[in-house]
Each structure stands twice: as structure tokens, then as C-alpha cells.
N, CA and C of each residue as an Amber inpcrd file, in Angstrom:
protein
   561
 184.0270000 -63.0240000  84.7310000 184.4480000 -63.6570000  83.4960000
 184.6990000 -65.1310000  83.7580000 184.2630000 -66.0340000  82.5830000
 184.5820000 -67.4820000  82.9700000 185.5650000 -67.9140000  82.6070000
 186.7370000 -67.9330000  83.9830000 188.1180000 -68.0650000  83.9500000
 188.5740000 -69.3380000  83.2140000 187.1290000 -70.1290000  83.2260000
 187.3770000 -71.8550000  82.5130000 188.2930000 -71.4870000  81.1040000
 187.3250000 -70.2990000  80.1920000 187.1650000 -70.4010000  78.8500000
 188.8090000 -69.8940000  78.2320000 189.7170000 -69.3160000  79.4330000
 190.8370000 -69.0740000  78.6980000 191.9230000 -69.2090000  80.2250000
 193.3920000 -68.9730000  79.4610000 194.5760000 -69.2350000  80.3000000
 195.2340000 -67.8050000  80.5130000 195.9280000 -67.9180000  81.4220000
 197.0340000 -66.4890000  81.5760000 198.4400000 -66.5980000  80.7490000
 198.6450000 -65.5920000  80.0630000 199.6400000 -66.5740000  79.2440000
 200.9250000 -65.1160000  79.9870000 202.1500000 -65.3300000  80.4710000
 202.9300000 -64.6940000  80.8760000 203.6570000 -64.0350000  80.2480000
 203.4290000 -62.2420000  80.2580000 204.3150000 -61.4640000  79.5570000
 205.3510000 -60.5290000  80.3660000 206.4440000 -60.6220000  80.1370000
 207.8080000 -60.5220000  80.7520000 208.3770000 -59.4690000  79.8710000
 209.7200000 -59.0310000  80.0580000 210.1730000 -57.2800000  79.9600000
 210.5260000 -57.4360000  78.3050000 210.3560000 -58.8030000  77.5210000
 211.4320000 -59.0320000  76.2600000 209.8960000 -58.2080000  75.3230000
 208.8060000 -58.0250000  76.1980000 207.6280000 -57.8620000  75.1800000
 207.5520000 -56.3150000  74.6430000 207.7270000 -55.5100000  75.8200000
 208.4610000 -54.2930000  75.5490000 209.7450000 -53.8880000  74.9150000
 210.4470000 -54.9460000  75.3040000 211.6050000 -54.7520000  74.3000000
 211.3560000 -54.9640000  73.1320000 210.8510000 -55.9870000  72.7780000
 210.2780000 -56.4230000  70.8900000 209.6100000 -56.6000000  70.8810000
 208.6420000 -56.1860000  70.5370000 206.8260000 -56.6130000  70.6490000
 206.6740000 -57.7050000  69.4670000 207.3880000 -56.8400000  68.4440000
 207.4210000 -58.0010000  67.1270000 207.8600000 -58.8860000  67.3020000
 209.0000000 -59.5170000  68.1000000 209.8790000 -60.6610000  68.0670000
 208.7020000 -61.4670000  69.3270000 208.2850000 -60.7900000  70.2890000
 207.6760000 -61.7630000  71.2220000 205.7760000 -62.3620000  70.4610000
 205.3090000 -61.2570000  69.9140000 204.2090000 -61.7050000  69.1250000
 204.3670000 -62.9330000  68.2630000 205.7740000 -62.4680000  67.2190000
 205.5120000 -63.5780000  66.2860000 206.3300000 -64.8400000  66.7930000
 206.6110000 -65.1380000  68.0270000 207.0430000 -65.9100000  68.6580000
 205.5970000 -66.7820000  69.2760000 204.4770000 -66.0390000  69.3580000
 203.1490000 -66.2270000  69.7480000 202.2770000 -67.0840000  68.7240000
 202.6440000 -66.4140000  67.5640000 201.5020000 -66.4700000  66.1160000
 201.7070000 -68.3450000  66.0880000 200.5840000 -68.2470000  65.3540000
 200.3720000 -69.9020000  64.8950000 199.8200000 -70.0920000  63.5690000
 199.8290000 -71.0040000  62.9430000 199.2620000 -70.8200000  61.4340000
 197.6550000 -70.6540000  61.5980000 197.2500000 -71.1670000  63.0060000
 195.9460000 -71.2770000  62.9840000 195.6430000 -69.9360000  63.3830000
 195.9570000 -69.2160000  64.3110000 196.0850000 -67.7890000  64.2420000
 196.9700000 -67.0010000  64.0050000 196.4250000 -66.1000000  62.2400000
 197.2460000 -65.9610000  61.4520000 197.1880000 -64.4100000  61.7180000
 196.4220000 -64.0060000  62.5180000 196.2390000 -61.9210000  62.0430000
 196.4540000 -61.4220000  63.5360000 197.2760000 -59.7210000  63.0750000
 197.6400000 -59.5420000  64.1980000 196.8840000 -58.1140000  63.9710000
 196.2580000 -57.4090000  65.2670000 195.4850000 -56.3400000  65.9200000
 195.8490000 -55.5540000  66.5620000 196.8590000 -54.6400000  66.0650000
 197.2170000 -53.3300000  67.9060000 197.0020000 -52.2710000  67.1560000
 196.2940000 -51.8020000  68.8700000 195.6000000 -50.6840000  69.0410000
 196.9650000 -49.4730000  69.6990000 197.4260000 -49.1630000  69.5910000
 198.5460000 -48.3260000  70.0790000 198.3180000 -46.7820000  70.1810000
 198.8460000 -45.9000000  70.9860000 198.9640000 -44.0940000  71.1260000
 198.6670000 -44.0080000  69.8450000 199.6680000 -44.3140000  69.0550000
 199.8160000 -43.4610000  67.7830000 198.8770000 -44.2180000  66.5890000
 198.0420000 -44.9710000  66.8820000 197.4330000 -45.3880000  65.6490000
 197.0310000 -47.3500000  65.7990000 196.8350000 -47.8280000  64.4860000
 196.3760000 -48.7900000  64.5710000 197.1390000 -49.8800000  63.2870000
 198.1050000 -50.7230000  64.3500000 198.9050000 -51.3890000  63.5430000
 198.0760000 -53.1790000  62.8170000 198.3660000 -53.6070000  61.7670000
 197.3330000 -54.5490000  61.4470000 198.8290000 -55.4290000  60.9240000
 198.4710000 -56.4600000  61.4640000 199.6370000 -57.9320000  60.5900000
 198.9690000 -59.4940000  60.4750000 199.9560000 -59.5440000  59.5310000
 199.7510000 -61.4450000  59.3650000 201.2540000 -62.1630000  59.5880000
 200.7740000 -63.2440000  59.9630000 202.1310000 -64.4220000  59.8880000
 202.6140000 -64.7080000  58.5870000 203.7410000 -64.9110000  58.1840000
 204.1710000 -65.0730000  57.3690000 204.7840000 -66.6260000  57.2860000
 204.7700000 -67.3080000  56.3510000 205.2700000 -68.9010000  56.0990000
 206.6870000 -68.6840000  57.0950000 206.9430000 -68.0510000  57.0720000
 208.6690000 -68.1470000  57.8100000 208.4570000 -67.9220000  59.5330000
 207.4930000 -67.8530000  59.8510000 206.4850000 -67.2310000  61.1760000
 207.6800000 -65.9430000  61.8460000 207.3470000 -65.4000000  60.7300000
 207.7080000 -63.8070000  61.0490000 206.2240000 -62.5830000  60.9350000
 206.2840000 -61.7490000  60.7730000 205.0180000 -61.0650000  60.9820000
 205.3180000 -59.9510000  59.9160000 204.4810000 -60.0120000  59.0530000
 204.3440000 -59.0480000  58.3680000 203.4840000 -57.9560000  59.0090000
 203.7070000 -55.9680000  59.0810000 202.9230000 -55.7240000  59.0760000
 202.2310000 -54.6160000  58.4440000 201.4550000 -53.6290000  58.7090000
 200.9550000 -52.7570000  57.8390000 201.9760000 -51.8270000  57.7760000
 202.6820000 -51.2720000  58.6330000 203.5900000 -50.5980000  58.4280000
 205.0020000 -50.7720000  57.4680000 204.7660000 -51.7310000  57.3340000
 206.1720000 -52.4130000  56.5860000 205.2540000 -52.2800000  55.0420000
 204.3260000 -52.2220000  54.5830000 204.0590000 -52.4430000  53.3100000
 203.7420000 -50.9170000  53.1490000 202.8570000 -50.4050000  54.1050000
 202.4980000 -48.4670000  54.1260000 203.8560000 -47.5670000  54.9530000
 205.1510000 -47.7970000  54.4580000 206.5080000 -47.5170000  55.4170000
 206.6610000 -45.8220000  55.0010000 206.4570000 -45.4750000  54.4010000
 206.3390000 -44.0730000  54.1920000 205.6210000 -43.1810000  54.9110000
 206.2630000 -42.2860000  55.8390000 205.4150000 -41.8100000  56.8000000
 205.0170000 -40.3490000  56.4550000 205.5220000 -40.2140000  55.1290000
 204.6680000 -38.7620000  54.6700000 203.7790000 -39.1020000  53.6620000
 203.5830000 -40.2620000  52.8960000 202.6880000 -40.4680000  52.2200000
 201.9700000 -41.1220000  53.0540000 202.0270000 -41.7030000  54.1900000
 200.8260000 -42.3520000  55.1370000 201.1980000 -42.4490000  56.3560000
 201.0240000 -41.3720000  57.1770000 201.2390000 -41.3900000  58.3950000
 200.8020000 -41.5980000  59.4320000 199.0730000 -41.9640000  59.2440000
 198.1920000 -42.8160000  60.1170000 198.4400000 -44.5650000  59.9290000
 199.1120000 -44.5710000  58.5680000 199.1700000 -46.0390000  58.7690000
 201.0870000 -46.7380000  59.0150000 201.9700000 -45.8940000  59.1220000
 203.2620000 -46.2050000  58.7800000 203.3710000 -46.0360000  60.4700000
 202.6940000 -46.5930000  61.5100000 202.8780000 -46.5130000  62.7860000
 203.9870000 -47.7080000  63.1570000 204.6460000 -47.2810000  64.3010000
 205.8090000 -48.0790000  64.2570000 204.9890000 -49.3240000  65.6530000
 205.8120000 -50.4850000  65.7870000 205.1170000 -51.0950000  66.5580000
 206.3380000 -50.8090000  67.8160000 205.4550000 -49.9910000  69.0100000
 206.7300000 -49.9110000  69.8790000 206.2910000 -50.1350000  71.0760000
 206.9370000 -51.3320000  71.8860000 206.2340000 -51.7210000  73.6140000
 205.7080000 -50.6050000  74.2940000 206.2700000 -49.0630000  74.5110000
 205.5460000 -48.2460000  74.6510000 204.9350000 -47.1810000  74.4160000
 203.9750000 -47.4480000  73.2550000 203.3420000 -47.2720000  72.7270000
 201.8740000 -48.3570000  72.5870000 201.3670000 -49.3100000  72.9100000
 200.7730000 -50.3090000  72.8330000 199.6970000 -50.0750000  73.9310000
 198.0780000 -50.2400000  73.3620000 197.4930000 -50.5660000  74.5180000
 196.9520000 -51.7640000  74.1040000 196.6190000 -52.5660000  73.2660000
 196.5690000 -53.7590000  73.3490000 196.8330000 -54.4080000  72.0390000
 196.9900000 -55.5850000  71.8160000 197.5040000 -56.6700000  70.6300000
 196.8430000 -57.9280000  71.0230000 196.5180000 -58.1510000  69.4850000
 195.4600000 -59.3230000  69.3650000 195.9040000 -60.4140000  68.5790000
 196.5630000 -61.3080000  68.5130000 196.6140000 -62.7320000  67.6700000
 195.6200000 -63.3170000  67.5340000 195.3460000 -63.3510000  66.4150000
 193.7230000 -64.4430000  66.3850000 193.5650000 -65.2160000  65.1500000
 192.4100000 -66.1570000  64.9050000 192.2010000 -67.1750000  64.3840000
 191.3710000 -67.6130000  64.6220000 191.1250000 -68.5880000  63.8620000
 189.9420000 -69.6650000  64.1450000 190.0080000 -70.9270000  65.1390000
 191.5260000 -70.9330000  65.4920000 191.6920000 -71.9190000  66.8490000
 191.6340000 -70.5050000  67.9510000 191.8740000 -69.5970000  67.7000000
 191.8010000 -68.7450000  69.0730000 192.1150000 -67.1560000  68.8450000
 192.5840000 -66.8300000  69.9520000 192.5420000 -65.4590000  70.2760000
 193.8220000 -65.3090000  71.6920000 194.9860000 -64.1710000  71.3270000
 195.8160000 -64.1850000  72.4070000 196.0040000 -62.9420000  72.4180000
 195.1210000 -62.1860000  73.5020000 194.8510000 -60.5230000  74.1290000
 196.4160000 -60.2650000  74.6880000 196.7710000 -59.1690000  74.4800000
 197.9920000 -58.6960000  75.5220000 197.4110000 -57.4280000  75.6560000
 196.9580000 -56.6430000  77.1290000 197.0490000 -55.3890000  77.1510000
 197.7040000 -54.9540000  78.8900000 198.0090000 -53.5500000  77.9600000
 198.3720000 -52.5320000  79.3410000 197.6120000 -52.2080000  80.6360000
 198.4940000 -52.3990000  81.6150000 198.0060000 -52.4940000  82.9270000
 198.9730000 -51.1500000  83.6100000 198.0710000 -50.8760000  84.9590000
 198.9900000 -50.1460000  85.4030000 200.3900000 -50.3120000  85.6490000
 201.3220000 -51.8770000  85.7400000 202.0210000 -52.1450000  86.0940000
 202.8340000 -52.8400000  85.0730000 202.1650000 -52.7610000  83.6930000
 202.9700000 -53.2170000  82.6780000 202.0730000 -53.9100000  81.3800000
 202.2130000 -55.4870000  81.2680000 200.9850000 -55.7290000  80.6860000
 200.4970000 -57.2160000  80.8070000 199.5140000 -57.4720000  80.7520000
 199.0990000 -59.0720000  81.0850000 198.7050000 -59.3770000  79.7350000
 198.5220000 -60.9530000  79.9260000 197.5980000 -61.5310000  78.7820000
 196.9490000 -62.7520000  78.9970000 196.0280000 -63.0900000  78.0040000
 195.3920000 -64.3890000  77.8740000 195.0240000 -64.9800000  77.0050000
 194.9220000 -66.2470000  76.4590000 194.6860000 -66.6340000  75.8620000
 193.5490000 -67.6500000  75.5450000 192.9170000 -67.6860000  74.9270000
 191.3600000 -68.3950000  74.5840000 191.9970000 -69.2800000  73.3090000
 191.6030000 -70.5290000  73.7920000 191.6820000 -71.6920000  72.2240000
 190.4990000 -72.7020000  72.4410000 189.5650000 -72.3100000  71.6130000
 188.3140000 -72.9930000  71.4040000 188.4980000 -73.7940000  69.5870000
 189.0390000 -73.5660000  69.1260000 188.9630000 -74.1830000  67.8780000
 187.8980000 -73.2650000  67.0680000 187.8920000 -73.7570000  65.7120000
 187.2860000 -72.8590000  64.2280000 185.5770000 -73.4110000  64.7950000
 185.3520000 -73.8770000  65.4180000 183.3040000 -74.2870000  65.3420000
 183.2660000 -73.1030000  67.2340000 181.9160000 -72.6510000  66.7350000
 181.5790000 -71.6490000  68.3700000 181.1700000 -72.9700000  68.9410000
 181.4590000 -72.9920000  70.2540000 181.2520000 -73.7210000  71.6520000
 179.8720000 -73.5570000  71.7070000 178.8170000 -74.1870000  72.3010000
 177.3030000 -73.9890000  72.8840000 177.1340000 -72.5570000  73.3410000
 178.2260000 -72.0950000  73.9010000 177.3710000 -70.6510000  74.8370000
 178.2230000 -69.2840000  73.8320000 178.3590000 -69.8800000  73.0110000
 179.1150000 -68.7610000  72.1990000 177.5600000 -68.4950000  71.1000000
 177.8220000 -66.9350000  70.7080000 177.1030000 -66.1700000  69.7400000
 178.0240000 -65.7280000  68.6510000 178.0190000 -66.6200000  67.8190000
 179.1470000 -66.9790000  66.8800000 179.0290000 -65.3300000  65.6970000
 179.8290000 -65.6540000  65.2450000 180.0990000 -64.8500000  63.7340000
 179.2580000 -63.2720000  63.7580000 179.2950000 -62.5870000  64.7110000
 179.3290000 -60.8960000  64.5840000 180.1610000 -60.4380000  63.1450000
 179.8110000 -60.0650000  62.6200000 180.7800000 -59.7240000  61.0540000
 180.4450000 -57.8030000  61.4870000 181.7740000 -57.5050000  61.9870000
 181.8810000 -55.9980000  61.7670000 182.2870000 -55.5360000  60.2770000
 182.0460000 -54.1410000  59.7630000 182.8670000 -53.7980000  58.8290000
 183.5720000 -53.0670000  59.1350000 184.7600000 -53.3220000  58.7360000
 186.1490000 -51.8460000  58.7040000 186.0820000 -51.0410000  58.2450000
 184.8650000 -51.3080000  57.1900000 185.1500000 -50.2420000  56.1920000
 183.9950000 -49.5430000  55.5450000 182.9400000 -49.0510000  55.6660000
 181.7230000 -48.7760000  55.5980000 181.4640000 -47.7450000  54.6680000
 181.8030000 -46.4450000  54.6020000 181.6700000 -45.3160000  53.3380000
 183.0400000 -44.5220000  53.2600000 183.5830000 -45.3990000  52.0770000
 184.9410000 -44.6760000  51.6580000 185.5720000 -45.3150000  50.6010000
 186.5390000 -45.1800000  50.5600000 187.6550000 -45.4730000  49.4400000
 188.6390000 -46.4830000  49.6670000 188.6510000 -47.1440000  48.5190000
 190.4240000 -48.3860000  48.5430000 191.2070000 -47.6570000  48.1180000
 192.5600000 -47.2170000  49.0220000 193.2710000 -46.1860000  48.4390000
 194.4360000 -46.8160000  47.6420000 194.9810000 -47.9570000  47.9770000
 195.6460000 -48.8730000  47.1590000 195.7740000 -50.1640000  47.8370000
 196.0740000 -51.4610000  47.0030000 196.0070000 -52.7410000  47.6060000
 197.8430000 -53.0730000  46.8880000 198.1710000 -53.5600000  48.4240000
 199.4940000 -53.8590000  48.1630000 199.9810000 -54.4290000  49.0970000
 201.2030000 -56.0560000  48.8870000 201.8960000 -56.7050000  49.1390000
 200.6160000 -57.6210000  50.0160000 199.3250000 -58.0700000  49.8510000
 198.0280000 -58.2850000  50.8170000 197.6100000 -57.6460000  51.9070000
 197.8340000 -56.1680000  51.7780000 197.2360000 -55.7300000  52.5390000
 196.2460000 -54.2330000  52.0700000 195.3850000 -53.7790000  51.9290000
 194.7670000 -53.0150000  51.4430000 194.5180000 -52.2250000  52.5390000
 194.8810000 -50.7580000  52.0500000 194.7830000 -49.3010000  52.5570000
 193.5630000 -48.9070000  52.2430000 192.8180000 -48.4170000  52.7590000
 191.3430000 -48.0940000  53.4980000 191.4850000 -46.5900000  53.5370000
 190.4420000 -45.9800000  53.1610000 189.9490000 -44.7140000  53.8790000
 188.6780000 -44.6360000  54.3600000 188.2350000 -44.1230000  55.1730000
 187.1070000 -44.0940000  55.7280000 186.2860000 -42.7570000  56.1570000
 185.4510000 -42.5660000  54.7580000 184.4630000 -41.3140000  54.9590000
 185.1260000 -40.4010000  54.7460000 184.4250000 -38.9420000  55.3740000
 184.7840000 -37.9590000  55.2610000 185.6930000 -37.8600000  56.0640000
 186.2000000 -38.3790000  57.5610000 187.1130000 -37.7970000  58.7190000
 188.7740000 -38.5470000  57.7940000 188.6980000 -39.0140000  56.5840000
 189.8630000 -39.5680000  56.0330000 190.3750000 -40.8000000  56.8930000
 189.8820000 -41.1790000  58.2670000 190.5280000 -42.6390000  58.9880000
 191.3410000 -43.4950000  57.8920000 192.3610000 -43.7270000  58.1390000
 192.8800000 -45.0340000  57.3620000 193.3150000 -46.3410000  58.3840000
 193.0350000 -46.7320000  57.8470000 193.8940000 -48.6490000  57.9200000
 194.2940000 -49.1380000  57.2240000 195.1750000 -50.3160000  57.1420000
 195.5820000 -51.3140000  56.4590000 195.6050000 -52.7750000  56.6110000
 194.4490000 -53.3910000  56.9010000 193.8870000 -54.9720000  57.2030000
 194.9440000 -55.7460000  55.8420000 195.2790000 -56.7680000  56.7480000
 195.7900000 -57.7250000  55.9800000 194.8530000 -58.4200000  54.8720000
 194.0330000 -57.7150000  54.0850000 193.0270000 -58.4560000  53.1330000
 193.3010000 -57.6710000  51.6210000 193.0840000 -58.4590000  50.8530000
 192.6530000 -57.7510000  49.5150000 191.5460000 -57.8330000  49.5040000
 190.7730000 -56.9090000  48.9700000 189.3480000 -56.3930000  48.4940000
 189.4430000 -55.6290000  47.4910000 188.0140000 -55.9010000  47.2900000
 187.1360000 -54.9750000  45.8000000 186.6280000 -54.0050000  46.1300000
 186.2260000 -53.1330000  45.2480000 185.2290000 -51.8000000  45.2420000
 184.1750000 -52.3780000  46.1620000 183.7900000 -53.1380000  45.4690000
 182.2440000 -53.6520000  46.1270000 182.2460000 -54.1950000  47.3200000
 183.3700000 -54.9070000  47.6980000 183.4690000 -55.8100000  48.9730000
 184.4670000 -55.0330000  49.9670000 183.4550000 -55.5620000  51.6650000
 183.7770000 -54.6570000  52.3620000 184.9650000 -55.5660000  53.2160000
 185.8660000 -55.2720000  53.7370000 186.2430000 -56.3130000  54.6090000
 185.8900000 -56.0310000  56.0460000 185.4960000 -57.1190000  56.6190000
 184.8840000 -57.8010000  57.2670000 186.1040000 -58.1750000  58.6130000
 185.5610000 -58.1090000  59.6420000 186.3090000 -58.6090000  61.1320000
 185.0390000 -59.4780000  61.6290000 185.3570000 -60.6240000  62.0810000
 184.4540000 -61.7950000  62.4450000 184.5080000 -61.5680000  63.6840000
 183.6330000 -61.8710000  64.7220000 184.0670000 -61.9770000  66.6450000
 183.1420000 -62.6710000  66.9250000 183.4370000 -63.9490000  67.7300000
 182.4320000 -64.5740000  68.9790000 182.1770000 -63.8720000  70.2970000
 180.6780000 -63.8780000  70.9730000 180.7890000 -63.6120000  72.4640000
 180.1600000 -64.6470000  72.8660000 180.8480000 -64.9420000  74.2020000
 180.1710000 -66.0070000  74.8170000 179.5370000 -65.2940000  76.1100000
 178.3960000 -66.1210000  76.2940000 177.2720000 -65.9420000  77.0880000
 177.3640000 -66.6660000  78.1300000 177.2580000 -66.1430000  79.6270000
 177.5660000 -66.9350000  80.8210000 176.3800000 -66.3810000  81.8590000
 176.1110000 -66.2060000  82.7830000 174.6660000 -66.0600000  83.6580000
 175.4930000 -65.7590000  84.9520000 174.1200000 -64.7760000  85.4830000
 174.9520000 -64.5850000  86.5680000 174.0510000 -64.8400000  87.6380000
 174.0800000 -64.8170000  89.1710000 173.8320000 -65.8160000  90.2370000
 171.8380000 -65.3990000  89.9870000 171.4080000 -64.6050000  89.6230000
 170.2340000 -64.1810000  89.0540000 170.3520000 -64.9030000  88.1260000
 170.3720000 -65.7190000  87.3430000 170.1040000 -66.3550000  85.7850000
 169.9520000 -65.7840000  84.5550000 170.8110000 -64.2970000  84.6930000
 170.8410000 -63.0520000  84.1210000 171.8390000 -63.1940000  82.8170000
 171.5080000 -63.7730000  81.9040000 172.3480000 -63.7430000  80.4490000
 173.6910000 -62.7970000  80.2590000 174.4710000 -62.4550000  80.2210000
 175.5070000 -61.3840000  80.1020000 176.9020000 -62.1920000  78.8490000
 177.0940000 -61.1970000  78.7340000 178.5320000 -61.8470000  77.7530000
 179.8750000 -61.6260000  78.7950000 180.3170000 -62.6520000  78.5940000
 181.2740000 -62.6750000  79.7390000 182.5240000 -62.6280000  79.0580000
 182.9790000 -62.7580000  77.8140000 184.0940000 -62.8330000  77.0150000
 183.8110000 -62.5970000  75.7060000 184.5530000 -61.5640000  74.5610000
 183.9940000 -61.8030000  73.1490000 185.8720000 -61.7620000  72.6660000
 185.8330000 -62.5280000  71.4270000 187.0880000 -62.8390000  70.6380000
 187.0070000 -62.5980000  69.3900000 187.8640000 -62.0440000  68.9520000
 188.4960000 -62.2170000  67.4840000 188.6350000 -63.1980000  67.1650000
 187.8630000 -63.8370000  65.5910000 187.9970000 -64.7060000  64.8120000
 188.6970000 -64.9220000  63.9090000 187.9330000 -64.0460000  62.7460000
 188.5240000 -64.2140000  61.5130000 188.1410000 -62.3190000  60.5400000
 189.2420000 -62.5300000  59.6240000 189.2390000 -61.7580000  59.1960000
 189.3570000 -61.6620000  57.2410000 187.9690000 -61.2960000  56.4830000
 187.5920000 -61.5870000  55.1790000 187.3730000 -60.3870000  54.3740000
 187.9920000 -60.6190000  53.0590000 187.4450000 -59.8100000  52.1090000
 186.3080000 -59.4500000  51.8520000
């Protein structure tokens, strides 16, 4: 990996203790959306003007009317969390020994060796089950998957997760992606 393209950013015991308090201690206006992948499910947030963190669970808090999405955010419980934006991207994941991180700040334009704008969908054949406080509850297909992305959307419109990979070579002149990031995230 090209150690140039990002920094080690140091995570210490307060991250497990509050994941929320040390994240949105992280967030920046320029990276506004937050990504964890956790045991129990898949937590989704944004920064809030007060740079507190809103997140899906706090708007889907009912855990018998939504219990794939009313996941609590808990240090252990977490395998990784994503801050991102269009200035960057700040990974935290679990290690055998606790958890590391890094951080990538390239700014909103892709760099030369970047393969800019991958547009995944979240949401491909299913249902808007309700849109509320900006964040819209998702179902997905027949297996029922839910989420709750910090986006409002339409029937028609899918929302969308943006990602760069950057492209680095190896001592063969062998093309490979050596890093890919979270961008942005659209109705």
C-alpha cells in the first residue's frame, strides 16, 4: 500500500469507551458521513452543525419496530468505522490487539492515479420504508436487509455510495489498486 497517500491517525482506550464521542471528535464539515460495520448490524451517521453525530439509530430507536437498524454504537461491537467526504476518508478498524486507523485527505478532485467516482447502490430491488429526520430506511429485496443512509430519496432514486481507488504498480509494472476510499454519499 502507498504509505505516501495516507497517515496513522492514533486510537487509544477513550475509542472503546465512546466511539461516538471519539468519532465526532474526528468528523469535519468536509467529512460529513459516518459508516460502521459492527457484530450486530450496520450503523449509518452524519455530522451535525453542533459537530455532534447524528445517527441511524437515534432516528430508527425502536428496537421492535426496527431491529436491524436501532443497532447501538458500542466499542465492542465494531469492526470498522468510516468518516468520509470529499476532503477524505478516516478508516478505524479492529485488530487483534484493539484497533488502528488512518487517514487519507486528498481533497473533493481524484489525484492522477485515482479511478474516481465508482457509484455503488445501497439499494437496488426494494422498498423506502419511511424517510425520517434525513435519513431514509431501506429495505432490500426479498431477504428484507434494512439500512438507514443519511439521505432522502424517491421511489425512483436510488441512493448512491461514491468510492475512489487508487492505482499504484508493482516492481513488475503490474497495475493493482493499492487503496480505495469513501467519498460521497447521494440521493
Amino acid at each position: 500500500m502507498n504509505t505516501e497517500r495516507w497517515r496513522p491517525i492514533p486510537v487509544d482506550d477513550s475509542f472503546v469507551a465512546d466511539p461516538r464521542k471519539w468519532l465526532a471528535a474526528h468528523t469535519r464539515e468536509d467529512m460529513p458521513w459516518l459508516l460502521v460495520h459492527a457484530d450486530d448490524g450496520v450503523i449509518w451517521g452524519r455530522r451535525e452543525a453542533n459537530d455532534t453525530l447524528k445517527l441511524s439509530s437515534d432516528v430508527f430507536k425502536d428496537s421492535q419496530d426496527y431491529p436491524a437498524v436501532a443497532v447501538k454504537l458500542r466499542g465492542e461491537t465494531i469492526q470498522q468505522a468510516r468518516l468520509f467526504g470529499p476532503a477524505g476518508e478516516l478508516l478505524v478498524w479492529r485488530t487483534e490487539t484493539g484497533f488502528a486507523a488512518r487517514l487519507v485527505e486528498d481533497g473533493p478532485l481524484p489525484p492522477p492515479d485515482a479511478l474516481p467516482d465508482e457509484r455503488n447502490l445501497l439499494w437496488r430491488m426494494g422498498n423506502i420504508v419511511e424517510a425520517r429526520d434525513g435519513f431514509t430506511l431501506l429495505k432490500e429485496g426479498e431477504q428484507g436487509l434494512r439500512h438507514a443512509p443519511p439521505v432522502v430519496t424517491e421511489e425512483e432514486r436510488r441512493p448512491v455510495l461514491i468510492m475512489w481507488h487508487y492505482v499504484d504498480y508493482d516492481d513488475e509494472g503490474q497495475a493493482y489498486i493499492s487503496l480505495s476510499r469513501l467519498v460521497g454519499l447521494e440521493a
